[in-house]
C-alpha positions in Angstrom: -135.6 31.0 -13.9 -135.0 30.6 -10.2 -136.8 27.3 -10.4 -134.5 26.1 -12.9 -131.9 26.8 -10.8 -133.0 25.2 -7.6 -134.1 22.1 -9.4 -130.7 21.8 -11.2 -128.7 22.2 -7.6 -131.1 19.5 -5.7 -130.2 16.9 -8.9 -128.0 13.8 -7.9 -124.7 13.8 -9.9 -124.5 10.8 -12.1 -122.4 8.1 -10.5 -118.8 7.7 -11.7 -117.8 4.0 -13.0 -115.7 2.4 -10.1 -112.0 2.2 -11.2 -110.6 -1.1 -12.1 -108.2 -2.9 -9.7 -104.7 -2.8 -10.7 -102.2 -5.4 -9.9 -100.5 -3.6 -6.4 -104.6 -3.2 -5.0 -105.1 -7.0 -6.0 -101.5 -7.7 -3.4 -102.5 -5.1 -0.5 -105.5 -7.5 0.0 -104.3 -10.4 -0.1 -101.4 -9.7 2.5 -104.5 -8.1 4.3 -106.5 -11.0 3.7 -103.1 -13.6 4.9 -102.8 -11.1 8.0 -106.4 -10.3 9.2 -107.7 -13.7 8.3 -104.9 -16.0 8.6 -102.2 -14.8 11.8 -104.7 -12.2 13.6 -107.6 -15.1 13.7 -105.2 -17.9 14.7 -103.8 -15.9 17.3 -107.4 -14.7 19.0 -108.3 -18.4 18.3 -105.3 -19.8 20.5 -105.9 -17.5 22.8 -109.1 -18.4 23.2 -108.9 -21.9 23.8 -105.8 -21.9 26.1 -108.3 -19.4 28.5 -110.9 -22.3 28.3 -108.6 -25.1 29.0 -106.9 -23.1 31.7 -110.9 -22.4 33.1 -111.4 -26.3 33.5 -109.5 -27.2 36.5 -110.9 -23.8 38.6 -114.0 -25.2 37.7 -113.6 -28.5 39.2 -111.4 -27.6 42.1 -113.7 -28.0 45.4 -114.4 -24.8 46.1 -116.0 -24.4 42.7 -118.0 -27.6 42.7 -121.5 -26.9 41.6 -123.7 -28.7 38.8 -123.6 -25.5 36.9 -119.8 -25.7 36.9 -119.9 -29.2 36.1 -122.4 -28.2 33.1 -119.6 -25.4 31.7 -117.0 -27.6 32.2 -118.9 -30.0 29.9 -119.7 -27.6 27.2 -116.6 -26.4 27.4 -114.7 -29.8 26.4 -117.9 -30.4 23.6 -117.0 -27.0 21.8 -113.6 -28.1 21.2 -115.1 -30.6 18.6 
């Protein structure tokens, strides 16, 4: 009988059906999409690409000059494309 026991208490529950999306769920994620993906991705985006257009000029100033900086400066203005 203990067997039964033990073998009944090591058994995986039967999955319940995933609830169905109702109409508010279907809205949360679509301002969540609109916010994560839309503003939040612009924003890191622009951010990102006034940091390397504000990077070009240090890396052609004089004291920078070096064929590796020239090199960044050029992959730098290709990634914009």
């Amino acid at each position: 009988m203990e067997e039964d026991l033990s073998a009944s208490a090591n058994a995986t529950p039967s999955p319940e059906p995933c609830p169905e999306e109702d109409q508010s769920e279907r809205a949360a994620l679509a301002a969540l999409s609109f916010w994560g993906e839309g503003v939040f991705m612009l924003l890191i985006c622009s951010a990102g690409l006034a940091g390397n257009c504000a990077a070009v000029p240090v890396l052609l100033s004089r004291k920078m000059a070096s064929t590796f900086n020239r090199l960044l400066v050029r992959e730098n203005a290709l990634s914009h494309f």
